[in-house]
Each structure stands twice: as structure tokens, then as C-alpha cells.
C-alpha positions as CSV (number, residue, x, y, z in Angstrom):
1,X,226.5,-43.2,33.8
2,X,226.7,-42.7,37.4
3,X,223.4,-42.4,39.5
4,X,222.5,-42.5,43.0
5,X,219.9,-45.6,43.9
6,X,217.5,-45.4,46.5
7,X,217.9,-47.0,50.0
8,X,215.0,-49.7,49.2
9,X,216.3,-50.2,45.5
10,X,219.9,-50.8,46.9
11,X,219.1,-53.4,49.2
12,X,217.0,-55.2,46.6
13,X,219.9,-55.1,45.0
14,X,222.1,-56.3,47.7
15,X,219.9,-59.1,48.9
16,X,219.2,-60.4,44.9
17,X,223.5,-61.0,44.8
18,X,223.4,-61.9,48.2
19,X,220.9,-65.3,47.0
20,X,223.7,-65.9,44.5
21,X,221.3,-65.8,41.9
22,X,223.6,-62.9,40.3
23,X,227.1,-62.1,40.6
24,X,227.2,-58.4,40.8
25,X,224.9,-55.7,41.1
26,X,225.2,-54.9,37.3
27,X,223.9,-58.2,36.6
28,X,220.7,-57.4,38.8
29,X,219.9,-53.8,37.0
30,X,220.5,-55.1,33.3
31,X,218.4,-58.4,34.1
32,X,215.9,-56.0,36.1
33,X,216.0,-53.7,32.8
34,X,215.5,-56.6,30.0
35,X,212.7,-57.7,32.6
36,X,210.5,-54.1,32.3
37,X,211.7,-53.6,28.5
38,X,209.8,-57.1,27.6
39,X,207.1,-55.7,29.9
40,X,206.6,-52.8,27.4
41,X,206.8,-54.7,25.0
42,X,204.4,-57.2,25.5
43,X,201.7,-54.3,26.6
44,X,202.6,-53.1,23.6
45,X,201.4,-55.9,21.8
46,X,198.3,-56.6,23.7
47,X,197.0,-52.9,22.9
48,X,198.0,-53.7,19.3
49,X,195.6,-56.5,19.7
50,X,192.8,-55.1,21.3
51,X,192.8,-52.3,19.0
52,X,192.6,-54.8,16.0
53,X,190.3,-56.7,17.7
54,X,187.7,-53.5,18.3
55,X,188.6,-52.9,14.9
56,X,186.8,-56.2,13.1
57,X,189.5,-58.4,13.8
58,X,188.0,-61.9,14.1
59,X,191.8,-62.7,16.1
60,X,192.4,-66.5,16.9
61,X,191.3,-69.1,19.0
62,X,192.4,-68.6,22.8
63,X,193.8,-72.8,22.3
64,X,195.9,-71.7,19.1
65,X,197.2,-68.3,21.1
66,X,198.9,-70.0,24.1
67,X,200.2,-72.7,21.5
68,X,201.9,-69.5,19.5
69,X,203.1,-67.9,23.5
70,X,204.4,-71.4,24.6
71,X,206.5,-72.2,21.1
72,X,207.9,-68.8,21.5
73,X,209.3,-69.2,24.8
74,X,212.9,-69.7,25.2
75,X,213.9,-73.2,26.7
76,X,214.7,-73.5,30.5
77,X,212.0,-70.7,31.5
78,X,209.7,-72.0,33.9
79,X,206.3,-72.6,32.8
80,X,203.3,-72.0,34.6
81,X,201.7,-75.1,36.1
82,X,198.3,-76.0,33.5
């Protein structure tokens, strides 16, 4: 699917395979996409949540919720310092 991509958007691009952090420009636009796909997906969640929440929802602790978020983090992501 051919497209043209904006001056600015090209020279993220450029400069991203240029760290050699990715091999090819393909590799920067699908791991740019994954990145605003789990974006969605994760405000998707959170309006899920508040909208249970102003619905009765009791929820669960805040300790017990980043538990859950860190055991469902794939291994070698980095972690936020505590």
C-alpha cells in the first residue's frame, strides 16, 4: 500500500534506523503501529473501568492493580523506577 510520508515523519524515520535500534524503515512503522494500537487499547480499558467504576463498581485496591499490570508485562520491558 503505497503512501507518501511527511518530511518530519520521514526523518523520524530515518534517524530511528539510523540509531540502529531497527533495521529498516518497515520495522519503525509496524513497531510505531503495535505502539498506538496498544495505546487504544489500553484507553479502551481505562474508560471500561471508569465507566464500571461510576457505575457501582467497588474496583480493586490500587496495590493489587499494579500487581495485575506488572505480572502482565512481557519480560525484558523496562520497568519504571518505584
Amino acid at each position: 500500500m503505497p503512501f507518501i510520508v511527511p518530511q518530519d515523519v520521514e526523518e523520524l524515520v530515518v534517524n530511528q534506523v539510523a540509531s540502529g535500534r531497527y533495521r529498516s524503515g518497515d520495522e519503525v512503522l509496524r513497531s510505531a503501529m503495535q505502539a498506538l494500537a496498544q495505546v487504544d487499547e489500553d484507553l479502551v480499558a481505562i474508560q471500561d473501568a471508569v465507566k464500571e467504576w461510576h457505575e457501582g463498581d467497588d474496583g480493586i485496591p490500587l496495590d493489587d492493580a499494579f500487581k495485575k499490570i506488572r505480572e502482565s508485562r512481557p519480560q525484558g520491558r523496562r520497568e519504571l523506577a518505584s
